[in-house]
N, C-alpha and C positions, 0 to 999 in steps of 0.2 A: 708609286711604282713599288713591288714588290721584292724583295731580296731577289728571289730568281730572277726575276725582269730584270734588275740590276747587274746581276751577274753575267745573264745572258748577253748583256750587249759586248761582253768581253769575252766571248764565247772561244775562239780561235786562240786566245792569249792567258785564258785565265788557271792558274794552277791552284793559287788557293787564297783565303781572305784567315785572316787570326788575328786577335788582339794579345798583345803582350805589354802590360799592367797598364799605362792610360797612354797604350799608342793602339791606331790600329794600323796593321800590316795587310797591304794589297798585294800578292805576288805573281808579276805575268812572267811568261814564255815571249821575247822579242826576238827578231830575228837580229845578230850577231852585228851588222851594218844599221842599223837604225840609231838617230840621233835621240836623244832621251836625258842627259844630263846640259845639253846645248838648249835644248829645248825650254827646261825648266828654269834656266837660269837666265833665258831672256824674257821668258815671265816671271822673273821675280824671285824664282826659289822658294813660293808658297809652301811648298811642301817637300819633302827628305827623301831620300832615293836609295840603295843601296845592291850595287849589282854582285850578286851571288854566282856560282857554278855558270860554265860555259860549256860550250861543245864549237866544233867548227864552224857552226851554221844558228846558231841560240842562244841566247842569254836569261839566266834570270834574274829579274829585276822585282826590287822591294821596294815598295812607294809607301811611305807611312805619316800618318800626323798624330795629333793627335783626339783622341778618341772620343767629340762629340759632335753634334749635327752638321754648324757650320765647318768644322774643318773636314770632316767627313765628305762635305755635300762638295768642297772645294778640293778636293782627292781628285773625285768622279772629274770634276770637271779638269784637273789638269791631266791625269789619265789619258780622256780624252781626246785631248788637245794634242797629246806626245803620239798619238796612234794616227789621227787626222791629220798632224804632219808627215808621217813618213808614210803613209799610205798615198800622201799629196804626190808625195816626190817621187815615192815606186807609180806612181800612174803617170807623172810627164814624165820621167826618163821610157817608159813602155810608150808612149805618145812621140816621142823628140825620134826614138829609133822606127816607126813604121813612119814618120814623114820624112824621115832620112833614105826611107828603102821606096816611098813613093818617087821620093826626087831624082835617085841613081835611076830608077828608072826610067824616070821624065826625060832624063839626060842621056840617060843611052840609046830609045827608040826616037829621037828628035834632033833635027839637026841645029846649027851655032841659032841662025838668022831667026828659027821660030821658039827657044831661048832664050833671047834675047829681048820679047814681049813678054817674058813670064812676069808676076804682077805676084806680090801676096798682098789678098786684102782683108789683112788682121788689126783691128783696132784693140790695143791692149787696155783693159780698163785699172788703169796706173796710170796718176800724173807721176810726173818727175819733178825735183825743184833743178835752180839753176845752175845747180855744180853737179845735175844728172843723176842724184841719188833720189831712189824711191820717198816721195812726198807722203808723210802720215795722210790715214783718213783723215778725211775733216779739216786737213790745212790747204792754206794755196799757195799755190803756184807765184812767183814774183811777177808782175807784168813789165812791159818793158817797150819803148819804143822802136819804130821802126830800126834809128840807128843803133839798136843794141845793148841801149845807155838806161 
């Protein structure tokens, strides 16, 4: 992939790229509400962060390592990572509010009795373990007898 290909993909967020002595510095434009130091520190803290100027609605943020292939190549990818989360999260809150204005809906041209067969048939692709928190990929689930035990 080419520098421009690379940059481009940060196209919306991107103000500038600099090396300053054996770091390189990545600097986006985020929007003010975005998680980004939450983010990186539950993967690990791979890579150094440092949020710069702000405005009401923007931040800038400096994402840096330092300055050769692998940690470079591991920038991009937590970069990435910090923008596909909150782009996750700006798309189901925009998602949670139009099935919220479907349902007022549902609810206000329908009476109790046809209501009252409303059904959602959502299978969410998430196990849970037994104390109900979200089960890692790749692990199972406890089995458990009928009586509970």
């Amino acid at each position: 992939m080419t520098l421009y290909e690379e940059i481009l993909q940060f196209d919306e967020f991107f103000t500038s790229i600099r090396r300053h002595d054996d770091f390189l510095v990545f600097d986006l434009k985020l929007p003010l509400n975005w998680e980004d130091k939450k983010i990186l520190t539950s993967r690990g803290d791979k890579i150094q962060m440092k949020i710069g100027t702000q405005n009401q609605t923007h931040k800038i943020v400096s994402f840096f390592t330092l300055f050769n292939e692998e940690s470079t190549s591991l920038l991009i990818a937590e970069i990435q990572a910090i923008i596909k989360w909150n782009k996750d999260i700006e798309e189901k809150s925009t998602l949670l509010n139009m099935k919220m204005m479907e349902l007022k809906k549902m609810f206000s041209e329908n009476n109790v009795d046809s209501l009252r067969e409303l059904e959602f048939n959502f299978t969410p692709k998430m196990t849970f373990n037994e104390k109900g928190e979200k089960a890692e990929e790749g692990s199972l689930v406890a089995t458990r007898d009928i009586k509970g035990q």
